[in-house]
N, C-alpha and C positions, 0 to 999 in steps of 0.2 A: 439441409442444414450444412452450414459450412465446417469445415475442419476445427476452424479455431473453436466455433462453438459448443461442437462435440470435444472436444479438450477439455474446455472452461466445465461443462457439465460433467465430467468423469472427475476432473477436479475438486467437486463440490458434491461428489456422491456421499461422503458421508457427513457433508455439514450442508445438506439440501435448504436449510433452514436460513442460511446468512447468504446464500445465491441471490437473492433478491437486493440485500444491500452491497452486495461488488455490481451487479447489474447496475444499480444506480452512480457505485463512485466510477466506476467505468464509464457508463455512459457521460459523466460532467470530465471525466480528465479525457475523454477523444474531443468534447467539445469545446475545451479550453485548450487543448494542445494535439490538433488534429495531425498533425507528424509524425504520433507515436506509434510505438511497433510494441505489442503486445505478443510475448509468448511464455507459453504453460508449457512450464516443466512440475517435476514430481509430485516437491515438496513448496512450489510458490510459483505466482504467475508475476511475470517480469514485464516494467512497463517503462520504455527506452528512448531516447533523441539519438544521441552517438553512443550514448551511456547509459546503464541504469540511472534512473531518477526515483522508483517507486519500485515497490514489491507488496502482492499482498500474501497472507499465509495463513499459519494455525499455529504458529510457532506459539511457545509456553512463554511467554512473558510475564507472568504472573503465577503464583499457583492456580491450580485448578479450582479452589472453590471460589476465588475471588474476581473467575471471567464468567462476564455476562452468557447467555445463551438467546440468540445466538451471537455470534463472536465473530472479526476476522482482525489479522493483524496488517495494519499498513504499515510499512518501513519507507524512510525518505533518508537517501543519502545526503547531508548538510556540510556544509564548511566550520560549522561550528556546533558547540552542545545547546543546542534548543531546550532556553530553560521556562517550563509550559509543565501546568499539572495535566494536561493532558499527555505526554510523553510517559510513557508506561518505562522503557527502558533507555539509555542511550549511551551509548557506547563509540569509543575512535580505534573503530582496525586498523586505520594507517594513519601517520601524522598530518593534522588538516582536515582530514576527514570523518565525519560522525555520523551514526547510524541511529535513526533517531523510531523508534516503535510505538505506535496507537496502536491502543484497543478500541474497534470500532462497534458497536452493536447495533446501533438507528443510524438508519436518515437522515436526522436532527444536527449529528453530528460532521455530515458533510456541509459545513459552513464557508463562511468567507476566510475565517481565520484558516482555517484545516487547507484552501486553496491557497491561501500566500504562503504557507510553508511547501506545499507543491509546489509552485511558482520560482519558489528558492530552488528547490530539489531540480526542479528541471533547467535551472538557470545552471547552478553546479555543473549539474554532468554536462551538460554543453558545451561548457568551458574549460574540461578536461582535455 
């Protein structure tokens, strides 16, 4: 087992439960954007061209009774407020730039829509 994978699984030790669905958005963002550099750190796994473009996490974006189980959070850095009931949170740490937060729980929700906001996110950092 290679390094990165024992990362991603030490990662996901105590949400065992939603490994399965980063497995899957993992698997569609190497294959639509096979340049990426993936690395796990503590609190979120970082997923890069020159730049972050994605992060996924456990961050609180919601209260706790109101996230599914299981749960992961995707973050897409955007040039704009992505305005989408699906954005759980969204916020601009610097001017220009917005941090745009899904709650992820199925499958279902890795769509076409869900990749053209990718597609932005990794066009973004690029172009930083």
């Amino acid at each position: 087992m290679d390094t990165l994978k024992q990362d991603e699984l030490f990662f996901f030790e105590q949400h065992r439960e939603a490994y399965s669905l980063y497995e899957a958005l993992e698997e569609e963002l190497i294959r639509r954007f096979p340049e990426t550099r993936i690395r796990v750190q503590k609190t979120q796994i970082t997923f890069s061209n020159r730049h972050v473009y994605a992060c996924v996490s456990f961050m609180r974006v919601k209260k706790k009774a109101e996230l599914p189980e299981p749960y992961l959070v995707l973050t897409l850095g955007l040039s704009y407020p992505l305005e989408s009931d699906r954005a759980a949170v969204r916020t601009e740490p610097y001017p220009g730039r917005w941090t745009t937060h899904f709650v992820l729980s199925s499958q279902s929700e890795l769509d076409e829509e869900l990749f053209g906001w990718v597609r932005e996110a990794w066009d973004f950092a690029a172009e930083k």
